[in-house]
C-alpha positions as CSV (number, residue, x, y, z in Angstrom):
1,X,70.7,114.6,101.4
2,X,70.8,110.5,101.7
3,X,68.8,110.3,105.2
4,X,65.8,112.9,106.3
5,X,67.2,113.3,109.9
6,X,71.0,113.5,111.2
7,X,72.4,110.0,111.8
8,X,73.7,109.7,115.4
9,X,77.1,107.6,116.6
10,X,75.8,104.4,116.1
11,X,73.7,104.9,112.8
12,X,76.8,106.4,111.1
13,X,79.3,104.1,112.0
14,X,76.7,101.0,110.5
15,X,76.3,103.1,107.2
16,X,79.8,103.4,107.1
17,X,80.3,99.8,107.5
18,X,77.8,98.7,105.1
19,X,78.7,100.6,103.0
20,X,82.6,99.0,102.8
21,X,80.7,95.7,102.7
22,X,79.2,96.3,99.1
23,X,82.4,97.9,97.7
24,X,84.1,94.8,98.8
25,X,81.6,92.6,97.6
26,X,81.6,94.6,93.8
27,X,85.7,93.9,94.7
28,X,85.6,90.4,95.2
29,X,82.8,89.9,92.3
30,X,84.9,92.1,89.6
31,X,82.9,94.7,89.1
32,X,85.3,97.0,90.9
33,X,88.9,97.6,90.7
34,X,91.0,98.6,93.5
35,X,94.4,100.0,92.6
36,X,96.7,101.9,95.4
37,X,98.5,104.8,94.2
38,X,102.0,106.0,94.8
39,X,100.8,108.2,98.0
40,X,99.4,105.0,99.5
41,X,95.9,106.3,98.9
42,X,93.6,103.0,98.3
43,X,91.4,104.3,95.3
44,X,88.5,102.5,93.3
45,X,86.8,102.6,90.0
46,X,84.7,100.5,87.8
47,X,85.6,97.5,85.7
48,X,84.7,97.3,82.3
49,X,81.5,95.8,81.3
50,X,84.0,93.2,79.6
51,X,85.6,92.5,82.5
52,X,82.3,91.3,84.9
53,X,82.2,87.7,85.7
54,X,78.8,86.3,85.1
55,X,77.4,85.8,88.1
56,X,74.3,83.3,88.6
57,X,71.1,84.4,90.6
58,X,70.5,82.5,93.9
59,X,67.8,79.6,94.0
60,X,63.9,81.2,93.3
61,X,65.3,84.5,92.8
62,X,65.6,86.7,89.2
């Protein structure tokens, strides 16, 4: 269990969409690979250590 109490409406539909926002983000960085399969199904998985872009920390942050 993720969250001590039942998420109402609202709660779930902001998890849900925070959630798509880091997948995207890992898409759009490298880090995942999004492939769509011959039943249309939109399916993800890793990329390869080899395959990640370096990516440069922001200004003052590690």
């Amino acid at each position: 269990m993720l969250f001590p109490q039942a998420l109402d409406a609202h709660q779930t539909a902001f998890a849900v969409g925070e959630t798509l926002a880091h997948v995207n983000r890992l898409v759009a960085e490298g880090r995942l690979s999004r492939d769509e399969g011959p039943d249309g199904l939109c399916r993800l998985r890793p990329a390869t250590a080899a395959q990640w872009p370096v990516l440069r920390c922001a200004a003052g942050r590690a």
